[in-house]
VEXDREN-2710 file (C-alpha; in Angstrom, 1 decimal):
% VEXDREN-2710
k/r/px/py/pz
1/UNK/8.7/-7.6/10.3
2/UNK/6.3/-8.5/7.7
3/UNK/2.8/-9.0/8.0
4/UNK/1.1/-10.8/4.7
5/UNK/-2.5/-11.6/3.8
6/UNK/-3.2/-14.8/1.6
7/UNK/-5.2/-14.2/-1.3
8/UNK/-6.5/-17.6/-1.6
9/UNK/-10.2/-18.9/-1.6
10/UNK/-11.7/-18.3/2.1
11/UNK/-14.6/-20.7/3.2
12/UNK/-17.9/-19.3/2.5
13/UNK/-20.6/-18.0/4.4
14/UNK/-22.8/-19.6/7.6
15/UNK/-25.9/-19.0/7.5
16/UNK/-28.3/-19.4/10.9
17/UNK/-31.6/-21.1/9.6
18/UNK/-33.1/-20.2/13.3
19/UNK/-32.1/-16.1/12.7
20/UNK/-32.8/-15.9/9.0
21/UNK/-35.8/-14.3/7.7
22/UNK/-35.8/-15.2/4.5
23/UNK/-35.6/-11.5/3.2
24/UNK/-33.1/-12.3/0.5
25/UNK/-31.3/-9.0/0.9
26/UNK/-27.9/-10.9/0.7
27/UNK/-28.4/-12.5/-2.5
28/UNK/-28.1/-9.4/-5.4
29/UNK/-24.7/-8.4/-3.4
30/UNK/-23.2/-11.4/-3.4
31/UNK/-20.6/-11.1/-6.6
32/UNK/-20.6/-14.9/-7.1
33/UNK/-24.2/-15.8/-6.8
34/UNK/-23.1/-18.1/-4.1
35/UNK/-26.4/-17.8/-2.0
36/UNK/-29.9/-18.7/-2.9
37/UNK/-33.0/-19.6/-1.2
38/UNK/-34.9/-22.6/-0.5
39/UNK/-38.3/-23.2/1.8
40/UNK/-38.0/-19.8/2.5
41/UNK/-34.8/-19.6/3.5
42/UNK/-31.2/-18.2/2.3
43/UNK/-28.5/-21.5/1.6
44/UNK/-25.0/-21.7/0.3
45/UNK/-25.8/-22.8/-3.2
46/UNK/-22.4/-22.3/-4.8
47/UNK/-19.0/-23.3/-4.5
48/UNK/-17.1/-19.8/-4.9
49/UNK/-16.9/-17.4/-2.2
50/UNK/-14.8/-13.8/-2.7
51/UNK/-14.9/-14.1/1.5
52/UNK/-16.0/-10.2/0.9
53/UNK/-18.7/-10.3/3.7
54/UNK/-21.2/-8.3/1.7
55/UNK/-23.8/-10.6/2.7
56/UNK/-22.4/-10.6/6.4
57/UNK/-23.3/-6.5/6.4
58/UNK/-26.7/-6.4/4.7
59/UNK/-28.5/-9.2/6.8
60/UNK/-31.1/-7.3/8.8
61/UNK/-30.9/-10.5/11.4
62/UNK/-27.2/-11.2/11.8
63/UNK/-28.1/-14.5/10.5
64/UNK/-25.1/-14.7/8.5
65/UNK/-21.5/-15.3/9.6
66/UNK/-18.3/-15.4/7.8
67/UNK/-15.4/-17.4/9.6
68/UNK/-12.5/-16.8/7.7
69/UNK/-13.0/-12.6/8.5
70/UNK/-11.7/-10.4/11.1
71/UNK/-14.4/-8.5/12.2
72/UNK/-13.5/-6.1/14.1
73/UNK/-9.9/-4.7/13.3
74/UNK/-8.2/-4.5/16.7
75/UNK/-5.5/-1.5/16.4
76/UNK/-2.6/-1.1/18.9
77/UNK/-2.5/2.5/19.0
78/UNK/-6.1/3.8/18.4
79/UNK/-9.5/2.3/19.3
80/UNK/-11.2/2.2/16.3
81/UNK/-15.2/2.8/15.6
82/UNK/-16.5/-0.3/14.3
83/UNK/-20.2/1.2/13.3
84/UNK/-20.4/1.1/9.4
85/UNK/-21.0/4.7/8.4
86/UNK/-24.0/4.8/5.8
87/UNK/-23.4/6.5/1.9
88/UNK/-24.0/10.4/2.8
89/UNK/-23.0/10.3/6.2
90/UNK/-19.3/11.4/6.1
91/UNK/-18.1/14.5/6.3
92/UNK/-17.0/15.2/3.1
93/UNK/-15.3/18.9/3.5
94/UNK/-13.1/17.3/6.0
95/UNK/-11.5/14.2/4.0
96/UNK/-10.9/16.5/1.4
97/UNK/-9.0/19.1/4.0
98/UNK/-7.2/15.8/5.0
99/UNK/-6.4/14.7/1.5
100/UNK/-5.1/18.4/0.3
101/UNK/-3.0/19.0/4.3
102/UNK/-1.0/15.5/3.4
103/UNK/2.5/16.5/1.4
104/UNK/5.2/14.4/0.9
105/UNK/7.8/14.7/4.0
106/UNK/11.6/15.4/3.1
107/UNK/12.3/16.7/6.6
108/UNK/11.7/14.1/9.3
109/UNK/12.9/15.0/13.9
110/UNK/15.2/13.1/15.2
111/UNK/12.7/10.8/17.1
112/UNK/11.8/7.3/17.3
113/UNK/9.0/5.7/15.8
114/UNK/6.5/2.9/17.9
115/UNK/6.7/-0.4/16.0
116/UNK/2.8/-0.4/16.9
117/UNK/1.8/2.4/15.3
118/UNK/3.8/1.3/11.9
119/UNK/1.8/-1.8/12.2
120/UNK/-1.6/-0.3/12.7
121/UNK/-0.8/1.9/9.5
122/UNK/-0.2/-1.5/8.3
123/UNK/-3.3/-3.0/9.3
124/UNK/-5.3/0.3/8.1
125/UNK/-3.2/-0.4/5.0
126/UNK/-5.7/-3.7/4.6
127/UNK/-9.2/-1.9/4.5
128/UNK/-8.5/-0.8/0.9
129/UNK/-10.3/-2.6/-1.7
130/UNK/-8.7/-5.1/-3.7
131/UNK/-9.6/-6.9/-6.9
132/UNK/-11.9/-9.9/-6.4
133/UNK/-11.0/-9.1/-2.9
134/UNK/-7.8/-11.5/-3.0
135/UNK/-5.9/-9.0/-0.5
136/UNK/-3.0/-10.2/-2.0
137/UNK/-0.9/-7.7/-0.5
138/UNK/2.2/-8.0/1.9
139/UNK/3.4/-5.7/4.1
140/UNK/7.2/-5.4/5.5
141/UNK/8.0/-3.0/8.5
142/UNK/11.3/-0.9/8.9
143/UNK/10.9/-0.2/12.4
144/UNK/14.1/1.9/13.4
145/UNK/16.5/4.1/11.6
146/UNK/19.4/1.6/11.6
147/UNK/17.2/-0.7/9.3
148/UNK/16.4/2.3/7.0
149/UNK/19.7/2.6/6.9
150/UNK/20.5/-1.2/5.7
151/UNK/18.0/-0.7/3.2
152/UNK/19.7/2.5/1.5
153/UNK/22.8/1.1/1.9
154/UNK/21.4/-1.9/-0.3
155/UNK/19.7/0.6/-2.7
156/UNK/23.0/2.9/-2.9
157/UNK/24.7/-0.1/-3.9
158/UNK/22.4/-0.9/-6.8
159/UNK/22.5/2.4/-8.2
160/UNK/26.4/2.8/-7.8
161/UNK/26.7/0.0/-10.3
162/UNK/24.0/1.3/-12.4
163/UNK/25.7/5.1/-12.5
164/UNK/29.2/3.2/-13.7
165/UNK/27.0/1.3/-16.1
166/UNK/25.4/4.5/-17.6
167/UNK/28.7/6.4/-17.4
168/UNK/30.4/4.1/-20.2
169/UNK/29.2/6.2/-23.2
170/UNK/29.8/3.2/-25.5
171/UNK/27.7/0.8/-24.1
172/UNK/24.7/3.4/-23.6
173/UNK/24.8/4.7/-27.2
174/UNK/25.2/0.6/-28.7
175/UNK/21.6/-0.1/-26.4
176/UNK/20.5/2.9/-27.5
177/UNK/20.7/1.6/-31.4
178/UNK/19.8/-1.6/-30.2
179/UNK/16.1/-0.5/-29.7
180/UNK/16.7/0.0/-26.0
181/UNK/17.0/3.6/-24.7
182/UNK/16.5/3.1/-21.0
183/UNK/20.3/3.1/-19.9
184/UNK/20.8/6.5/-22.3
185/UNK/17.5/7.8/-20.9
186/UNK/18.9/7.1/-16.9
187/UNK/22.0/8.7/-17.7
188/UNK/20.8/12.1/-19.2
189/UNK/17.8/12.2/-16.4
190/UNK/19.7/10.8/-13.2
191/UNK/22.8/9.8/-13.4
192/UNK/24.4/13.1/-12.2
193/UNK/22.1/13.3/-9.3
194/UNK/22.0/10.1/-8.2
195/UNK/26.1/10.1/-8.0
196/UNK/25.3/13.6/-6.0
197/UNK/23.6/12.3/-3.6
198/UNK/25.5/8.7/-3.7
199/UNK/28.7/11.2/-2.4
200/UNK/26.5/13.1/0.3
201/UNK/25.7/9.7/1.7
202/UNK/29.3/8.3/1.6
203/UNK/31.2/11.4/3.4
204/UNK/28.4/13.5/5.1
205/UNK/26.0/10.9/6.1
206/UNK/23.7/13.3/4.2
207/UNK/20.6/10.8/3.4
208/UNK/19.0/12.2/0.3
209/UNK/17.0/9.0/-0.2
210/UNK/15.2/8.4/3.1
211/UNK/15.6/11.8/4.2
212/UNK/16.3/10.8/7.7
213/UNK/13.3/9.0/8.1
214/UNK/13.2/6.7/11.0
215/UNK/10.6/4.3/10.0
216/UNK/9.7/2.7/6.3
217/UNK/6.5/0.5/5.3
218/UNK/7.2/-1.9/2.0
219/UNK/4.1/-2.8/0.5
220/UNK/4.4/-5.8/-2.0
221/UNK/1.9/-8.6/-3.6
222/UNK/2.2/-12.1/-3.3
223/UNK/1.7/-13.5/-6.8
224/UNK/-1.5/-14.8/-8.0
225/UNK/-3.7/-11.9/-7.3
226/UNK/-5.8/-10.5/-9.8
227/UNK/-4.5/-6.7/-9.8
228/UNK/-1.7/-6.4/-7.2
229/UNK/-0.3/-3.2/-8.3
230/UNK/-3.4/-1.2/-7.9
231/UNK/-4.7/-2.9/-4.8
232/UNK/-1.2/-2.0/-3.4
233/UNK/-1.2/1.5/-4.4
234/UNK/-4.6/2.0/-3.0
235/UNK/-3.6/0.6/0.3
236/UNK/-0.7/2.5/0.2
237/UNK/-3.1/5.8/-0.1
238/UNK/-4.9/4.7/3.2
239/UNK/-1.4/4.9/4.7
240/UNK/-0.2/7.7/3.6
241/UNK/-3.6/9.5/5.0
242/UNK/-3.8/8.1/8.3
243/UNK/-0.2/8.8/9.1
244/UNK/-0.9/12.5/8.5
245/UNK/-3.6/11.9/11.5
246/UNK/-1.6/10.5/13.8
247/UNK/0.6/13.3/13.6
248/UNK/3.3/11.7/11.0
249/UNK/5.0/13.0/7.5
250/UNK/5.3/10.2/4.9
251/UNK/7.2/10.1/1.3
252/UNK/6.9/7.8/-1.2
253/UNK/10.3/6.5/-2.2
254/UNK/10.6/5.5/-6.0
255/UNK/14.3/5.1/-6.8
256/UNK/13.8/2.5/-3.5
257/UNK/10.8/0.5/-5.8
258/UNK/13.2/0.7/-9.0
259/UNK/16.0/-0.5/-7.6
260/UNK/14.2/-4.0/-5.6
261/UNK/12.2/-4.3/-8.8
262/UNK/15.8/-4.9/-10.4
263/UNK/17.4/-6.3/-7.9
264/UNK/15.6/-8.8/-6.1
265/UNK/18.5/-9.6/-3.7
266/UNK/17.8/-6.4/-1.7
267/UNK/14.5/-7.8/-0.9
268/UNK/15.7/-10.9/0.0
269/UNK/18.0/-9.4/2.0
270/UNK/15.3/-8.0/4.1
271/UNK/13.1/-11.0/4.6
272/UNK/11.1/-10.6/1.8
273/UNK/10.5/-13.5/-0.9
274/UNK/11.8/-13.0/-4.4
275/UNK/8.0/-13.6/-5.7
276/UNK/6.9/-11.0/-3.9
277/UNK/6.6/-7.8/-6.3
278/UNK/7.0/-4.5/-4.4
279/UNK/4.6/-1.6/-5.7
280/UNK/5.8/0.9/-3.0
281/UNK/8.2/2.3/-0.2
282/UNK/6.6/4.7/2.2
283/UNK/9.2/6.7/4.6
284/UNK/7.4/7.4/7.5
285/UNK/8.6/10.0/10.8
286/UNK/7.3/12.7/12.7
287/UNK/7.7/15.8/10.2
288/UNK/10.3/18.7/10.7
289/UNK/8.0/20.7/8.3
290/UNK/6.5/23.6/9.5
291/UNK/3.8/24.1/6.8
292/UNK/1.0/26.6/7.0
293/UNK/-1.7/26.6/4.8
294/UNK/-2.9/24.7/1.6
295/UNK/-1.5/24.8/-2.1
296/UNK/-3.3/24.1/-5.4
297/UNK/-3.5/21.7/-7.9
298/UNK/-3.2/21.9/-12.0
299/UNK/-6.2/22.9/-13.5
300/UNK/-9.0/19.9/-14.2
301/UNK/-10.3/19.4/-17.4
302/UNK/-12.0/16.4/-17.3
303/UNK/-13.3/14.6/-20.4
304/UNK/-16.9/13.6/-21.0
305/UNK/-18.4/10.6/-23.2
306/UNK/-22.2/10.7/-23.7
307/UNK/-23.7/7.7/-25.6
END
């Protein structure tokens, strides 16, 4: 299943002449200066709209509407609080607990996963930020272990080639003098672990790619938008965290980006358009990881510039 957000131009705002004060809160947050007012009054002046609903949540009056939103995300699994919480109001101890108790899931139970909650992550997925707020993102389901499986078949596949490819010492060494090292590189980083775990997979069933998760989220970008990559990757964080919430492990799976970035058949294969560009692969179960208690990080040393 894949659920997909256009990132086209949305109609603008409405503004109620009967609720609005004239205030002009709205008008320093709108980012395209699309509001003005007029006879004491707030008007759509402009022609460009981001659809962001800034205006929509700083009107004292509700005067403002904004059609083309959702306003109140609807989840499946969860009811959600729809009351914005102000700056300073959060606790902040506790999403940092959250963000330091999240690790990377290689051990997933044998246990099915609901489609709905894979789409709510989805959906959660969408209240990231994205650049001019195009939401050009796409999201594709893996619902049940059998498609997991179809996909690292598809992956295995890819990289089977690319391991007989990189074994030919001739043709790695002549790319190498060619000005391109990547095949060379492959082979002296991978190439030995990837045909490990290619033979695990063919005569043990031993799934060193998934690691027998039962559920994956895709998250691509249609073309068009204005950063896709990081708007991806950032609703790809808000996944990653709420799945530790709702009581699931999650693993970001890169040789799986690699490989469709190559390939583009394997995401055709699965229903997803070849002008799609997939940023990230997310394996998703309920974690066979007893863990205890926190770890570290590498030391910070930020850097400072002072004008």
């Amino acid at each position: 299943m894949t659920t997909q957000h256009p990132h086209s131009r949305r109609p603008g705002p409405i503004i109620d002449p009967e609720k609005c004060s004239g205030c002009g809160l709205c008008l320093p947050v709108c980012p395209d200066q699309t509001l003005s007012l007029l006879h004491g009054k707030v008007i759509v002046s402009g022609e460009r709209c981001l659809a962001c609903g800034h205006c929509l949540a700083v009107c004292p009056t509700q005067a403002i509407s904004v059609p083309s939103l959702e306003h109140n995300l609807l989840f499946q699994t969860f009811g959600a609080d729809n009351q914005y919480l102000p700056p300073g109001q959060g606790d902040t101890a506790q999403l940092v607990r959250l963000m330091l108790s999240r690790r990377s899931c290689r051990n997933y139970k044998n246990r099915a996963l609901d489609p709905q909650l894979l789409e709510d992550l989805a959906r959660i997925g969408t209240t990231a930020p994205s650049g001019t707020n195009s939401q050009g993102w796409t999201f594709t389901i893996l619902p049940s272990r059998p498609a997991v499986e179809a996909l690292g078949t598809l992956v295995g596949a890819y990289f089977a080639r690319l391991n007989r490819l990189a074994a030919n010492p001739l043709l790695r060494n002549l790319l190498r003098l060619l000005g391109k090292p990547a095949l060379a590189n492959y082979y002296h980083r991978y190439q030995q672990t990837i045909a490990q775990g290619l033979r695990e997979w063919e005569e043990q069933g031993h799934d060193r790619l998934f690691h027998g998760a039962p559920g994956v989220i895709i998250v691509g970008s249609h073309p068009g938008a204005s950063c896709p990559k990081e708007d991806a990757l950032l609703a790809t964080q808000n996944i990653l965290l709420a799945a530790h919430t709702m009581g699931l492990g999650s693993c970001l799976i890169g040789f799986a980006v690699a490989a469709m970035a190559r390939n583009t058949k394997i995401q055709q294969a699965l229903g997803i358009p070849a002008a799609e560009e997939i940023h990230a692969v997310i394996a998703l179960g309920y974690p066979a990881e007893p863990y205890q208690r926190l770890t570290g990080r590498k030391p910070l040393t930020p850097r400072y510039f002072s004008a």
